[in-house]
C-alpha positions in Angstrom: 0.0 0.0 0.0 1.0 3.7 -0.7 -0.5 6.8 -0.6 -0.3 9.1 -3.6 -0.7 12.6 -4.2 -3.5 14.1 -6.8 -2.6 17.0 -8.2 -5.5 19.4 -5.5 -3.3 17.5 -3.0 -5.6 14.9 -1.5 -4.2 11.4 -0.9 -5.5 8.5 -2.3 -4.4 5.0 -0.6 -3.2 2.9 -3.7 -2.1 -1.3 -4.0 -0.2 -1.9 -7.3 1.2 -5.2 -8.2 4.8 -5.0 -8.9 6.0 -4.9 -12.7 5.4 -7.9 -13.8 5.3 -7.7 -17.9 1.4 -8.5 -17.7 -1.5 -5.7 -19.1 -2.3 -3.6 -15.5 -5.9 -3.7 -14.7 -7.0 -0.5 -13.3 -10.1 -1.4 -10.7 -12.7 1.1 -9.4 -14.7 1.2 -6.4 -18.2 1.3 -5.9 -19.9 4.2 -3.7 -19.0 3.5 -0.2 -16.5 0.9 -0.7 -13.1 0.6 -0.9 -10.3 -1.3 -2.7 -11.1 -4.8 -0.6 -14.2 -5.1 -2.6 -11.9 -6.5 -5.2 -10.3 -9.1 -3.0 -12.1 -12.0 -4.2 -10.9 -11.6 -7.8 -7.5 -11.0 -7.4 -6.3 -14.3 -8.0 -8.4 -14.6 -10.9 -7.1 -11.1 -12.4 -3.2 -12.0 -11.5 -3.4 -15.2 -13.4 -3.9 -12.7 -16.6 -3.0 -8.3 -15.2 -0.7 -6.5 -13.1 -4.0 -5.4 -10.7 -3.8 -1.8 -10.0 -7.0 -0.5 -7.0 -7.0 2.6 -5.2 -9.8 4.1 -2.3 -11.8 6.8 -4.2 -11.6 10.0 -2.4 -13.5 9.9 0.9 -13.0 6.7 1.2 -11.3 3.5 2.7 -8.0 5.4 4.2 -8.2 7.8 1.2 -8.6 11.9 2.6 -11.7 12.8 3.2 -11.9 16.7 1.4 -15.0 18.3 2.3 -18.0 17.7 -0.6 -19.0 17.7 -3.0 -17.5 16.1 -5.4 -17.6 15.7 -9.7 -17.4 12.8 -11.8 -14.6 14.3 -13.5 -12.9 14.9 -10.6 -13.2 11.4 -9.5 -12.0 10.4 -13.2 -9.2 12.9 -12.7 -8.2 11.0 -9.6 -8.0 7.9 -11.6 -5.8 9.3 -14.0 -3.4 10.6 -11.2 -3.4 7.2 -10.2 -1.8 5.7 -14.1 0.3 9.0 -13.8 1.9 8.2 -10.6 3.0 4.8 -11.5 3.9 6.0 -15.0 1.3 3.4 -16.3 1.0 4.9 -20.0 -2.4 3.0 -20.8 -4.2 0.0 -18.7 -7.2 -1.5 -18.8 -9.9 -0.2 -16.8 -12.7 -1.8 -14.7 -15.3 0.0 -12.7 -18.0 -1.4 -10.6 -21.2 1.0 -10.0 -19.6 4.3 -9.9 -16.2 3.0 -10.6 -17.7 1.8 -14.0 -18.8 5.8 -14.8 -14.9 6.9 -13.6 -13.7 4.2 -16.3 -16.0 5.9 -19.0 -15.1 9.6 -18.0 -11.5 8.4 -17.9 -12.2 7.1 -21.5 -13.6 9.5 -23.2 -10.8 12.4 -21.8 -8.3 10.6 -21.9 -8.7 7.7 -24.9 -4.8 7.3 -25.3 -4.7 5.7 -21.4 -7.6 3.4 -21.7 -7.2 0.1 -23.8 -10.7 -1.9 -23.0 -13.4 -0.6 -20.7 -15.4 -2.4 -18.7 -18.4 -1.1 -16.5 -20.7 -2.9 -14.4 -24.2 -1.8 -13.0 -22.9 2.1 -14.5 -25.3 4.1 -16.3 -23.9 7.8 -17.7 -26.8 9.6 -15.7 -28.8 8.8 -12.6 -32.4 9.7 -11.7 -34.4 11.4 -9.5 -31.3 14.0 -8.3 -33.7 14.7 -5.2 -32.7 10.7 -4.4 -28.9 11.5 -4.0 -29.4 15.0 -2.3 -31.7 12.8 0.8 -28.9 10.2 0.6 -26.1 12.7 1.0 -28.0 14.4 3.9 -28.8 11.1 5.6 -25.1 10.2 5.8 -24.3 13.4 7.0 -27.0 13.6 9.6 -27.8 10.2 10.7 -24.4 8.4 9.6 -24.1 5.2 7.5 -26.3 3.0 9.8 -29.5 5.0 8.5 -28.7 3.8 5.0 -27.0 0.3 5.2 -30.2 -1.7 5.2 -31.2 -0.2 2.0 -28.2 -0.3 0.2 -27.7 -4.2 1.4 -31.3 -4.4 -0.1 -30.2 -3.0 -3.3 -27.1 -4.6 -3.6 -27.9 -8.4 -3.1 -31.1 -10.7 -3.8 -32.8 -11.9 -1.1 -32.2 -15.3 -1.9 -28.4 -14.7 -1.4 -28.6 -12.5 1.7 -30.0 -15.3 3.2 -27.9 -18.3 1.9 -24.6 -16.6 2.2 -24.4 -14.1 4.6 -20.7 -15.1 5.3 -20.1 -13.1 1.5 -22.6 -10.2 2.3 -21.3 -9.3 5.9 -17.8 -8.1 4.6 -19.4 -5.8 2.4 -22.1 -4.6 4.8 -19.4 -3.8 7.2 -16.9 -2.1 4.4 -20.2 0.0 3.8 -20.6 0.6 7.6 -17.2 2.1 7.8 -17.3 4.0 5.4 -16.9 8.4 6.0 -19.7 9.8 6.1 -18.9 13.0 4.3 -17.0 11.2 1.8 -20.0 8.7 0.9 -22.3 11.8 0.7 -19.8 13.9 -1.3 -19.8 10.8 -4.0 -23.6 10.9 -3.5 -23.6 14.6 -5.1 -21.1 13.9 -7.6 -23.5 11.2 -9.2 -26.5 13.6 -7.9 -25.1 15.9 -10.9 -24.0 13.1 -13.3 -24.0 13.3 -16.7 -21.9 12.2 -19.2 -24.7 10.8 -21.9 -22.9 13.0 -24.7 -20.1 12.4 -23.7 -19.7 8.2 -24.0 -20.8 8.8 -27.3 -16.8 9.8 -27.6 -15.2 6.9 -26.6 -13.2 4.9 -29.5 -11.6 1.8 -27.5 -13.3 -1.6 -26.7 -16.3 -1.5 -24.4 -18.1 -3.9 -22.0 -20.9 -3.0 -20.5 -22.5 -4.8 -17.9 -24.6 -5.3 -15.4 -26.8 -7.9 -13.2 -29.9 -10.0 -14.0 -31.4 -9.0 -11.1 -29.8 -5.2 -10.5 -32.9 -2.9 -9.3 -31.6 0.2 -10.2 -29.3 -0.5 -13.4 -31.9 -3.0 -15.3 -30.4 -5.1 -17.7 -32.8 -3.0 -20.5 -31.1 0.4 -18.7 -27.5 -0.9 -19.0 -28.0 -2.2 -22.6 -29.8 1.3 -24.1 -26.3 2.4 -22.6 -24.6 0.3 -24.3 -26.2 1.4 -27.1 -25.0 4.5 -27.5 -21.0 3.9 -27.1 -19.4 2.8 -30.7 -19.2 -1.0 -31.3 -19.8 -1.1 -27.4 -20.7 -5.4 -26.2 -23.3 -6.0 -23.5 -23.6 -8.9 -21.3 -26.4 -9.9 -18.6 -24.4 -11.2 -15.5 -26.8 -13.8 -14.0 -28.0 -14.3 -10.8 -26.9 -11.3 -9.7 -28.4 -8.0 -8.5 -25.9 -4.8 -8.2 -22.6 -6.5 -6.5 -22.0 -8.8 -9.3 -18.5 -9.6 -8.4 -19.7 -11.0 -5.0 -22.3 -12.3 -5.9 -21.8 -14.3 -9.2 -18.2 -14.5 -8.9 -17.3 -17.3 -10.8 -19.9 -16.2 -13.9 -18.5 -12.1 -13.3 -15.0 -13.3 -13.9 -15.5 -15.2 -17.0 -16.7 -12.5 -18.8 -15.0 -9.7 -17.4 -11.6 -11.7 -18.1 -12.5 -13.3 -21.4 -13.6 -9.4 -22.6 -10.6 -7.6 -21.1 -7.6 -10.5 -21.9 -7.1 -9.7 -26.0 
């Protein structure tokens, strides 16, 4: 682990692989996460990337700046990230609002990005008035006032109930999370909107999401798909929003089988 400098000055807890002559894989968080929500994929991703993850701003051990934030900040952040281990172009995977970084990333900054791919991300978010009472409940009430919500969202029923052992880490990552820095994301995706701008992006693109995601419908995430050049879109099944938890071994073969050529 290391923490790295962006260029307003905030520090961003990173965990590169050493050089290793693989393709890095850069990995984005979702909102009120942190870089362990990767941990059950790395030693699928090592087998094939040098696995680059980082604590968005606000979260994890990442400084907490006072909201709120921007999407393009938050995609400038993962540019510092490439620039401060002189990674010239990687291949970039977000999760939620990891998945918008990656396309904001892509679109300003094509030359970095070789293959894209975004899971339960949509390039804007509805009603606003949603993220503005989300922001204001972490900051009022904390993250306790939200978590049973957000596990709701997150997960099927079915699996909450069959393997909890997979959905307490995450609840508890959730839990700890800042509360000013979960509601500063909460405004950057309360202003979201980058539905011109995907139109711009020239390298390969994955979009995804899960069969059973509430808020990203598989019918949302493929209109988006639609409307990024030559873009692919795949259903991960049995899943709702945490895809990579939840339908693991399914998530990995097509995230891996996209993102390998």
């Amino acid at each position: 682990m290391a923490f790295v400098a962006m260029d307003d000055l905030v520090e961003l807890e990173v965990e590169a692989d050493p050089e290793s002559g693989k393709p890095p894989l850069l990995l984005i968080n979702a909102l009120g996460t942190n870089l362990h929500l990767w941990d059950g994929q790395l030693a699928s991703f090592r087998a094939h990337f040098r696995v680059i993850r980082y604590d968005t701003r606000g979260h994890g051990a990442s400084s907490v700046p006072r909201g709120p934030y921007s999407i393009e900040r938050l995609g400038r952040d993962a540019l510092g990230v490439l620039d401060a281990l002189a990674i010239p172009h990687a291949r970039v995977l977000g999760l939620s609002k990891g998945g918008i970084e990656g396309a904001w990333l892509a679109a300003h900054a094509p030359s970095r990005v070789d293959r894209l791919v975004t899971c339960g991300s949509l390039p804007k978010l509805s009603p606003p008035e949603m993220w503005t009472e989300r922001a204001a409940a972490a900051r009022e009430k904390g993250m306790t006032a939200l978590i049973d919500g957000v596990m709701g969202r997150w997960f099927t029923e079915g699996f909450r109930a069959t393997h909890p052992g997979k959905v307490q880490p995450i609840k508890d990552m959730v839990l700890r999370a800042h509360p000013e820095g979960y509601a500063a994301v909460c405004e950057a995706l309360r202003d979201l909107d980058l539905s011109e701008t995907v139109k711009s992006i020239t390298c390969p693109v994955l979009v995804t999401t899960g069969e059973h995601d509430p808020a990203v419908t598989p019918a949302k995430a493929e209109a988006f798909a639609a409307t990024i050049p030559g873009a692919q879109f795949r259903t991960i099944p049995a899943a709702s929003h945490i895809a990579n938890v939840e339908a693991k071994a399914a998530f990995e073969e097509i995230v891996i089988g996209f993102l390998k050529p």
